[in-house]
PDB file of N, CA, C and O in Angstrom, chain B, residues numbered from 101:
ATOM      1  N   UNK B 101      -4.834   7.688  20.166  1.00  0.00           N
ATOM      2  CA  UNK B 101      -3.481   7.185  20.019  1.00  0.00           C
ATOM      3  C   UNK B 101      -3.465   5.659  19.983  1.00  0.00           C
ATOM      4  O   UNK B 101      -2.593   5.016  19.399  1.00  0.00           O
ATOM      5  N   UNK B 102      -4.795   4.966  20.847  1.00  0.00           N
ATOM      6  CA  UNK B 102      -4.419   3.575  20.595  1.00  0.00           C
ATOM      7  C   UNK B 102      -4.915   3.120  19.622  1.00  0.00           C
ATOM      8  O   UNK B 102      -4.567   2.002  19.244  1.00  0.00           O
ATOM      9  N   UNK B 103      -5.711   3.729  19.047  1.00  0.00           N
ATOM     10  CA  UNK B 103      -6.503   3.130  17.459  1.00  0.00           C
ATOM     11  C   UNK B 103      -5.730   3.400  16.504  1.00  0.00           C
ATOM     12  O   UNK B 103      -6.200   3.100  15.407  1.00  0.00           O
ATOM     13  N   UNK B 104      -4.009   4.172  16.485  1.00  0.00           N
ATOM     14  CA  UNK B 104      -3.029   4.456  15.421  1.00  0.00           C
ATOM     15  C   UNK B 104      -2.188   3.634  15.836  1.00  0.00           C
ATOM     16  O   UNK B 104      -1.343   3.331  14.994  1.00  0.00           O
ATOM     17  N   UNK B 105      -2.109   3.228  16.670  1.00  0.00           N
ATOM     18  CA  UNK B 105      -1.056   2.077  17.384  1.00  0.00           C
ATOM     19  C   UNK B 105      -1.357   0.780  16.991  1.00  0.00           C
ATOM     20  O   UNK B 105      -0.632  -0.170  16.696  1.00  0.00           O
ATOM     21  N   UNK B 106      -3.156   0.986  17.066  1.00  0.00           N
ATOM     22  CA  UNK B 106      -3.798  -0.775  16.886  1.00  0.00           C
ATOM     23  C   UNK B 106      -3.643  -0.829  15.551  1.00  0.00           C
ATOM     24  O   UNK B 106      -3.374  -1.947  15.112  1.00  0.00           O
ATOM     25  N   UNK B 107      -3.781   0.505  14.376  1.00  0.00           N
ATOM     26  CA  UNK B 107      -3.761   0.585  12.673  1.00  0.00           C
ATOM     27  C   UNK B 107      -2.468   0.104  12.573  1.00  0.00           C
ATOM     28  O   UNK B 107      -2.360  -0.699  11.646  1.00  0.00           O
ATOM     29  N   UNK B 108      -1.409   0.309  13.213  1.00  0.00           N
ATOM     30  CA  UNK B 108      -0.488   0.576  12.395  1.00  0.00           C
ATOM     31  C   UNK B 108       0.558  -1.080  12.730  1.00  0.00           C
ATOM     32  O   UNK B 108       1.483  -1.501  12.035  1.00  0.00           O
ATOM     33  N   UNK B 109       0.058  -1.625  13.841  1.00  0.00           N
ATOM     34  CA  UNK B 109       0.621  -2.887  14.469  1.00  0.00           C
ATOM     35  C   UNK B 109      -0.278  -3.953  13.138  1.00  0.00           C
ATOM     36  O   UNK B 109       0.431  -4.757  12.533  1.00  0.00           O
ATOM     37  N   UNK B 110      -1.792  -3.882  12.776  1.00  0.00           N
ATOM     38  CA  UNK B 110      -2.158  -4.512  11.944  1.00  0.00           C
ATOM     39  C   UNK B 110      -1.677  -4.373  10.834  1.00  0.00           C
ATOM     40  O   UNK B 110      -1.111  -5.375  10.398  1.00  0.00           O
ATOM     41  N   UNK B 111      -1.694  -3.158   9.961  1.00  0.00           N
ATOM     42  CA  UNK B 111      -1.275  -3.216   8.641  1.00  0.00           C
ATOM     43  C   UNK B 111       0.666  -2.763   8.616  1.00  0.00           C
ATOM     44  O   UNK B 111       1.048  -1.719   8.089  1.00  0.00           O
ATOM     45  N   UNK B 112       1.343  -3.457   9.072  1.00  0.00           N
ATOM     46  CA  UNK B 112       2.680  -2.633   9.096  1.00  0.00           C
ATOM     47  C   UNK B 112       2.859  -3.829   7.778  1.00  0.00           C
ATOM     48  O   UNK B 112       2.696  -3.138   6.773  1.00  0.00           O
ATOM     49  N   UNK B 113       3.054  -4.935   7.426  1.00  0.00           N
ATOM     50  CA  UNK B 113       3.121  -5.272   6.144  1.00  0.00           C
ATOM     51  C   UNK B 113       2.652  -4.462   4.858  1.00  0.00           C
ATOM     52  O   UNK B 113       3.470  -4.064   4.028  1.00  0.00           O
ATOM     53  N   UNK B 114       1.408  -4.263   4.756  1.00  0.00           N
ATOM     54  CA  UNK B 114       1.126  -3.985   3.438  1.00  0.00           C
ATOM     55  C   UNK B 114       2.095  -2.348   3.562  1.00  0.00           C
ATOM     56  O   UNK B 114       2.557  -1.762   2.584  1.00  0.00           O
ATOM     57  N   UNK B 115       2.218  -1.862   5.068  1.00  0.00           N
ATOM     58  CA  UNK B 115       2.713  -0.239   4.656  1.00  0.00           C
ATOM     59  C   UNK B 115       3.805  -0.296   4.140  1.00  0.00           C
ATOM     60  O   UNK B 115       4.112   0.380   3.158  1.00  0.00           O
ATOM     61  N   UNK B 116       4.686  -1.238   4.806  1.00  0.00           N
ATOM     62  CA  UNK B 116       6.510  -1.446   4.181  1.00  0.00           C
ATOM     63  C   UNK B 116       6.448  -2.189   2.816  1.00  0.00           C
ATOM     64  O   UNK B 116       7.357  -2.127   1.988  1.00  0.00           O
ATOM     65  N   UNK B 117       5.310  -2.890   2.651  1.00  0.00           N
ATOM     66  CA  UNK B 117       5.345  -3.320   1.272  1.00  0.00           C
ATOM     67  C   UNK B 117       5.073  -1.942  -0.047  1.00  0.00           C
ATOM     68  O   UNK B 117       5.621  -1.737  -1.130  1.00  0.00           O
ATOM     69  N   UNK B 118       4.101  -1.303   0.615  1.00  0.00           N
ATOM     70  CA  UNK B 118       3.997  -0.222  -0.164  1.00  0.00           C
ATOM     71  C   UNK B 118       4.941   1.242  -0.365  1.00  0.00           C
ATOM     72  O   UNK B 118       4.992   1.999  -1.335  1.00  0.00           O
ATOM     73  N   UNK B 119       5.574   1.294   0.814  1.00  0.00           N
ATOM     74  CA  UNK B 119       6.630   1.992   0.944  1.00  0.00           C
ATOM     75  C   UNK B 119       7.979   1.481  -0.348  1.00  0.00           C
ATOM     76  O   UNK B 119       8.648   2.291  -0.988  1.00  0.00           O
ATOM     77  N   UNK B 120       8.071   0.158  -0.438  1.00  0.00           N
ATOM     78  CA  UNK B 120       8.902   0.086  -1.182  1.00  0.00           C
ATOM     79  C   UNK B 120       8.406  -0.314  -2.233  1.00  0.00           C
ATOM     80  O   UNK B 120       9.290  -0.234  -3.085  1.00  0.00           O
ATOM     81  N   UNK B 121       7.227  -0.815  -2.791  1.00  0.00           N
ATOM     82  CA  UNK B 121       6.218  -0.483  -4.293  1.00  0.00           C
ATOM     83  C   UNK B 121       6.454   0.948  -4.946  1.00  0.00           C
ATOM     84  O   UNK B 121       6.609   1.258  -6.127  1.00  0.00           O
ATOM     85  N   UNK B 122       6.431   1.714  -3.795  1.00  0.00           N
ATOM     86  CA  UNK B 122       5.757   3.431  -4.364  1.00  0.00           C
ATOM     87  C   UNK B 122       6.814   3.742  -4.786  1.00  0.00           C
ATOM     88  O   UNK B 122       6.852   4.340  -5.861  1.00  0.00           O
ATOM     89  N   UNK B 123       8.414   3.339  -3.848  1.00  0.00           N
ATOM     90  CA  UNK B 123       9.691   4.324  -4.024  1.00  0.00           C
ATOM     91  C   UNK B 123      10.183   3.581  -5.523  1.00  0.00           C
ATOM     92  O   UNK B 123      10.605   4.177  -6.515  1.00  0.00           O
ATOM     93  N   UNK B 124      10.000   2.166  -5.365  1.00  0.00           N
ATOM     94  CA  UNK B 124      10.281   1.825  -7.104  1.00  0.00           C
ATOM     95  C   UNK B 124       9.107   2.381  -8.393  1.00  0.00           C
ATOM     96  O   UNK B 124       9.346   2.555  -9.588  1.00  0.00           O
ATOM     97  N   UNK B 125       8.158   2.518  -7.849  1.00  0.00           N
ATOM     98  CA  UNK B 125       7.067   3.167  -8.833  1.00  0.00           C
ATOM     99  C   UNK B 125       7.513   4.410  -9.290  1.00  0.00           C
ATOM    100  O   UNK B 125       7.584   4.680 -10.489  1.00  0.00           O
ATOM    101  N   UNK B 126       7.932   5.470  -8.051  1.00  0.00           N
ATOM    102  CA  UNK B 126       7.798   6.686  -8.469  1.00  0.00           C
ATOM    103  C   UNK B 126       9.401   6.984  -9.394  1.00  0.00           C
ATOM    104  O   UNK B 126       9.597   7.575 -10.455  1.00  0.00           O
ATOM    105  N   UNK B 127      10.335   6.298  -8.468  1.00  0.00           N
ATOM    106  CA  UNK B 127      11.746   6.492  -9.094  1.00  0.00           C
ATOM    107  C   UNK B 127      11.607   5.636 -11.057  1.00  0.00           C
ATOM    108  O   UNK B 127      12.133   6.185 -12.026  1.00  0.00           O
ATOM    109  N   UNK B 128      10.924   4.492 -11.144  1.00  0.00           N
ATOM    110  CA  UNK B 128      10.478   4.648 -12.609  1.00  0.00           C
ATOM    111  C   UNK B 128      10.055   5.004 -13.494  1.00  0.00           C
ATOM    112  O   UNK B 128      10.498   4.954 -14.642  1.00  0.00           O
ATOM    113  N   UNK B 129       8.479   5.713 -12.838  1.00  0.00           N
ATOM    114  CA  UNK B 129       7.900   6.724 -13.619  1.00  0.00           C
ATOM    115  C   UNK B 129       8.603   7.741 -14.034  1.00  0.00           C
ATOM    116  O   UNK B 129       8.374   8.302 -15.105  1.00  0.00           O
ATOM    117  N   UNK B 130       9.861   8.201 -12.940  1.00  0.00           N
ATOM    118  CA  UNK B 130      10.457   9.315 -13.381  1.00  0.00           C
ATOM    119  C   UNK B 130      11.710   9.471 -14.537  1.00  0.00           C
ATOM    120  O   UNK B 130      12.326  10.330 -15.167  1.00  0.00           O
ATOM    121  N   UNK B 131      11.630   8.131 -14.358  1.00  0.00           N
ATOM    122  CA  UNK B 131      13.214   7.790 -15.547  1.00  0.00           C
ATOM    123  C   UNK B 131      12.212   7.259 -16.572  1.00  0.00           C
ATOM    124  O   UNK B 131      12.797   6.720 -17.512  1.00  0.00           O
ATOM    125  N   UNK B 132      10.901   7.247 -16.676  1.00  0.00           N
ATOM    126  CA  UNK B 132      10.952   6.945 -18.091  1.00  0.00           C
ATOM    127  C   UNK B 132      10.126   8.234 -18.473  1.00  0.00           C
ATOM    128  O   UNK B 132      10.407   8.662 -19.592  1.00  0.00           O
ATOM    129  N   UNK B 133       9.144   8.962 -17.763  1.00  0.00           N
ATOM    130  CA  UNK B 133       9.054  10.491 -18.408  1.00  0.00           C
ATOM    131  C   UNK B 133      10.482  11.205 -18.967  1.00  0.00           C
ATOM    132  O   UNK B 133      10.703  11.471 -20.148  1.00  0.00           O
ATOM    133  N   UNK B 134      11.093  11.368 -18.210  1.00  0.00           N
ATOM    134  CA  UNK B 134      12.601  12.250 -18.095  1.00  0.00           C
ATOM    135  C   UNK B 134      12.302  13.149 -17.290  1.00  0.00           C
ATOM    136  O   UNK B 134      13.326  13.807 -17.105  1.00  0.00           O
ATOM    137  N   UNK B 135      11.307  13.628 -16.588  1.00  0.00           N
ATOM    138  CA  UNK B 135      10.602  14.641 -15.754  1.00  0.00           C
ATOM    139  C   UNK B 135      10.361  14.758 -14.587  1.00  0.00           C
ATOM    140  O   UNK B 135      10.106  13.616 -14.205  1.00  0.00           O
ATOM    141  N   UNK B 136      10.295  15.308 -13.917  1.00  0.00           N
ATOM    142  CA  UNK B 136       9.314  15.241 -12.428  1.00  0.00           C
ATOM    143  C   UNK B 136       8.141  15.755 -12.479  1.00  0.00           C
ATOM    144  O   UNK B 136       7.921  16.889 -12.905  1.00  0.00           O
ATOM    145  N   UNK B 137       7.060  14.768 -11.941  1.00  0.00           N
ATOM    146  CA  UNK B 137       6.268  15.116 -12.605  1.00  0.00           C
ATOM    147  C   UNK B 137       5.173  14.363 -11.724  1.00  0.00           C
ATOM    148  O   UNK B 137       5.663  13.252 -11.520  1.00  0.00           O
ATOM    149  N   UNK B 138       3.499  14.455 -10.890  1.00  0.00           N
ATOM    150  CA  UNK B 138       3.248  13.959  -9.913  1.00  0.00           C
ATOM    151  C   UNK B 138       2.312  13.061 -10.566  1.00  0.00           C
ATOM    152  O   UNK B 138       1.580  13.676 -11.342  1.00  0.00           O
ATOM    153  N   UNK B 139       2.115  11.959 -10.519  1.00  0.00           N
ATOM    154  CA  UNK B 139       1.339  10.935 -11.297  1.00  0.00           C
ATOM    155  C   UNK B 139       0.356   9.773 -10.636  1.00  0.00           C
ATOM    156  O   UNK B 139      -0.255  10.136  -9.632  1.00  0.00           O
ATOM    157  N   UNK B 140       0.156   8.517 -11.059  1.00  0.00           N
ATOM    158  CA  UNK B 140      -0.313   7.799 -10.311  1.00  0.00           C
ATOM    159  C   UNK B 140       0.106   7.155  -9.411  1.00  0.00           C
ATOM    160  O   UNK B 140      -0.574   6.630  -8.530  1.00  0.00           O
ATOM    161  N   UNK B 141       1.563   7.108  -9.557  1.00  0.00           N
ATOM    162  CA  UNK B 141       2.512   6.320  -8.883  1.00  0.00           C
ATOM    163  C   UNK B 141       2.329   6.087  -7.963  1.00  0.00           C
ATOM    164  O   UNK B 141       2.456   5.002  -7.396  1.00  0.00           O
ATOM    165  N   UNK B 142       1.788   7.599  -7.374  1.00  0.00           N
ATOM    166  CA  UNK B 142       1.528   7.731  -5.657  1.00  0.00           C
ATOM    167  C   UNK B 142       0.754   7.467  -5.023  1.00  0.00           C
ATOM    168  O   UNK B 142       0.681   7.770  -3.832  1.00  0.00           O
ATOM    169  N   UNK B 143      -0.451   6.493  -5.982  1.00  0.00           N
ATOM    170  CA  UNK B 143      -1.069   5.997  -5.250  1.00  0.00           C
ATOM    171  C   UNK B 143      -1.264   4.365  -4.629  1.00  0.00           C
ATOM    172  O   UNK B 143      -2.000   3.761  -3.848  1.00  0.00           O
ATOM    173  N   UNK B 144       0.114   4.057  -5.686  1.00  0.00           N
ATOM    174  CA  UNK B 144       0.225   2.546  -5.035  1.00  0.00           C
ATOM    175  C   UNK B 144       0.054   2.406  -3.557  1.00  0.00           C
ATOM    176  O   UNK B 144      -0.738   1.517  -3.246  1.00  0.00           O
ATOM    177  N   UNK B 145       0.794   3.295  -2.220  1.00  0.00           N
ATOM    178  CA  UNK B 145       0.782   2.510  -0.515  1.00  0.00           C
ATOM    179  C   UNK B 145      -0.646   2.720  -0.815  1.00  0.00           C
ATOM    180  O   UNK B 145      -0.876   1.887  -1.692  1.00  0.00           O
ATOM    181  N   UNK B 146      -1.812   3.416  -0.558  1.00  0.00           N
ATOM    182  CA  UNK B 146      -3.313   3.247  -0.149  1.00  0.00           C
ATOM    183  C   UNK B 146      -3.638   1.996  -1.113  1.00  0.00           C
ATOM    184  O   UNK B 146      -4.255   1.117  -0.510  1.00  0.00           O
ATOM    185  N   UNK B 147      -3.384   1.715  -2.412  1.00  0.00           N
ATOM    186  CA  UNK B 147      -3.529   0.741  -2.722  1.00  0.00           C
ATOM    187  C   UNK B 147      -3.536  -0.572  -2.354  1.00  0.00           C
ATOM    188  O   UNK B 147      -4.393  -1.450  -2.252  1.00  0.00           O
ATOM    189  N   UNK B 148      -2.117  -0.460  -2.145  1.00  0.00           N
ATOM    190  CA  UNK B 148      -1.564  -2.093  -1.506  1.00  0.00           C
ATOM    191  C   UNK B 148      -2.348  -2.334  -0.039  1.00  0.00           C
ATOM    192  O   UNK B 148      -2.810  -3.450   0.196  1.00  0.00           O
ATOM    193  N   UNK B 149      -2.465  -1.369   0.828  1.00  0.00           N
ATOM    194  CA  UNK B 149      -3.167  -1.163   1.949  1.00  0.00           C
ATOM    195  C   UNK B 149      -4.510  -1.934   2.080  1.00  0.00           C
ATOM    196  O   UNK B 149      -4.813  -2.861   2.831  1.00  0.00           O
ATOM    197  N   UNK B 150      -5.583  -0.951   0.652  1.00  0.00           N
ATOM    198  CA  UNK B 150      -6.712  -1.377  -0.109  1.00  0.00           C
ATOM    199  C   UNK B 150      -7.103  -3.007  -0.387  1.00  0.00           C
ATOM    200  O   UNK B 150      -8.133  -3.538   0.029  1.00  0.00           O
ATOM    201  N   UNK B 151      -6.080  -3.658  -1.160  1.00  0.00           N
ATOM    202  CA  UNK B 151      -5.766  -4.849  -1.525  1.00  0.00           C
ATOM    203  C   UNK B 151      -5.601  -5.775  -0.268  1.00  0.00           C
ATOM    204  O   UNK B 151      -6.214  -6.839  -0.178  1.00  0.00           O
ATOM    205  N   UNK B 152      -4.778  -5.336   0.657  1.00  0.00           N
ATOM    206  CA  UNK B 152      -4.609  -6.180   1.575  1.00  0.00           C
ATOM    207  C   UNK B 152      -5.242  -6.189   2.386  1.00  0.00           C
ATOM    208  O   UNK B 152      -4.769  -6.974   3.208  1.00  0.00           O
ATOM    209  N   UNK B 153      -6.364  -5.652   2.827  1.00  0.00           N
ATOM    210  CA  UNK B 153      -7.376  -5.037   3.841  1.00  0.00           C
ATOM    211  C   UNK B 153      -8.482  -6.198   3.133  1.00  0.00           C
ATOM    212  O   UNK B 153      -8.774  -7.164   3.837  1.00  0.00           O
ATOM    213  N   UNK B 154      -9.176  -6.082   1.549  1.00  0.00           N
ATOM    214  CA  UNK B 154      -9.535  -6.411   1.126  1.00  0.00           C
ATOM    215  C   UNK B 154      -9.345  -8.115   1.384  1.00  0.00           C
ATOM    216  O   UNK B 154     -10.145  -8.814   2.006  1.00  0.00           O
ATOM    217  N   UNK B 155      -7.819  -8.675   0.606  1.00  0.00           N
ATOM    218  CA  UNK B 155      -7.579  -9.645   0.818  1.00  0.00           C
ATOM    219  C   UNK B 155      -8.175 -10.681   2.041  1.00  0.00           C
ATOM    220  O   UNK B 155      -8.781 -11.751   1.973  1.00  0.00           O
ATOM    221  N   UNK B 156      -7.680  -9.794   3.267  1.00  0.00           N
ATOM    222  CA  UNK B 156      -7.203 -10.087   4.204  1.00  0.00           C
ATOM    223  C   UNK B 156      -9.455 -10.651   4.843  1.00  0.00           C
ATOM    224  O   UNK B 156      -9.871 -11.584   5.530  1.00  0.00           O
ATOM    225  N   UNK B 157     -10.237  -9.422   4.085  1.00  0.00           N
ATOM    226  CA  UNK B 157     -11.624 -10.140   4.478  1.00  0.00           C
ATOM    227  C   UNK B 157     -12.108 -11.087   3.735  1.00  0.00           C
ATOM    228  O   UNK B 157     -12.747 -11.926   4.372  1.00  0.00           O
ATOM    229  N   UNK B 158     -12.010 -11.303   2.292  1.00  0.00           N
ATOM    230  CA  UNK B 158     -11.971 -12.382   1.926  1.00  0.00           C
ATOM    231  C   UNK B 158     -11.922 -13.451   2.187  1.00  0.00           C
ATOM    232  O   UNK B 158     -12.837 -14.246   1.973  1.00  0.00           O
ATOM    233  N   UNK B 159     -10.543 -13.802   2.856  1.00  0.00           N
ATOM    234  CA  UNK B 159      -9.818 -15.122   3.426  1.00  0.00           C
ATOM    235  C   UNK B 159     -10.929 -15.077   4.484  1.00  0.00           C
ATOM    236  O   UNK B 159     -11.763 -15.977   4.385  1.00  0.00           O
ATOM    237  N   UNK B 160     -11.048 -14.424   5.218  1.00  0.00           N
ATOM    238  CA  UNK B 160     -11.868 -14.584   6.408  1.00  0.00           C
ATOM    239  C   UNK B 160     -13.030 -15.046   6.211  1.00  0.00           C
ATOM    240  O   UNK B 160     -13.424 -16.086   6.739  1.00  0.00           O
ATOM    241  N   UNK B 161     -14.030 -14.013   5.081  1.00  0.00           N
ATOM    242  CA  UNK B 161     -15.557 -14.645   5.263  1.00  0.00           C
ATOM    243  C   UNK B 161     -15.322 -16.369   4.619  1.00  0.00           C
ATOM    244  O   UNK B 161     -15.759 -17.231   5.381  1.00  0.00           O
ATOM    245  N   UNK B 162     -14.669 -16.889   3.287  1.00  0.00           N
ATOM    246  CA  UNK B 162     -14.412 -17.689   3.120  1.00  0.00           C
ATOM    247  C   UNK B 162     -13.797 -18.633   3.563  1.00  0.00           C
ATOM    248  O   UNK B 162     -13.432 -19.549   2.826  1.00  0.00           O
ATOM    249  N   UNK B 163     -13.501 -18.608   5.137  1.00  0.00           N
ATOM    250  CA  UNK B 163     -12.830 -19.312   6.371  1.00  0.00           C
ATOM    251  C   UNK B 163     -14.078 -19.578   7.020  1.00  0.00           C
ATOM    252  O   UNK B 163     -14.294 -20.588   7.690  1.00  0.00           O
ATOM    253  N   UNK B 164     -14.994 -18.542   6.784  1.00  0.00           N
ATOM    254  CA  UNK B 164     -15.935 -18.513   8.045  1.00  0.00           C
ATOM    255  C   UNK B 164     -15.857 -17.985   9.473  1.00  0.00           C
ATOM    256  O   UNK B 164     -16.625 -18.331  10.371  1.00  0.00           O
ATOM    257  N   UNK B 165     -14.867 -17.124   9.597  1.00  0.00           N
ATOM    258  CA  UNK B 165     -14.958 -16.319  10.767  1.00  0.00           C
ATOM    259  C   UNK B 165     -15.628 -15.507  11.162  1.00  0.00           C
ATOM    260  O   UNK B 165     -15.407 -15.007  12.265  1.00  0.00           O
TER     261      UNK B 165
END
């Protein structure tokens, strides 16, 4: 429980960022198929997550920490 507490206190940016990436992703994909229909859309939050996790070591080794 404290290692979902410690995940979720670190990445709560990229999740609300992706939370509202995905809900505009998926609500577009769907108005421009005309369909429902399950696609890539859904994988933007692990993405943004991905990216920012990523980002986030970058800055670091190139800080030198």
């Amino acid at each position: 429980m404290r290692k979902v507490k410690r995940l979720l206190k670190e990445n709560w940016i990229p999740i609300v960022a992706g939370i509202l990436l995905t809900n505009w992703a998926v609500d577009y994909a769907y108005r421009m198929r005309g369909y429902d229909a399950i696609g890539s859309e859904w994988l933007v939050l692990p993405f943004t997550i991905f990216i920012f996790n990523w980002g986030k070591a970058v800055w670091e080794d190139l800080r030198g920490e």
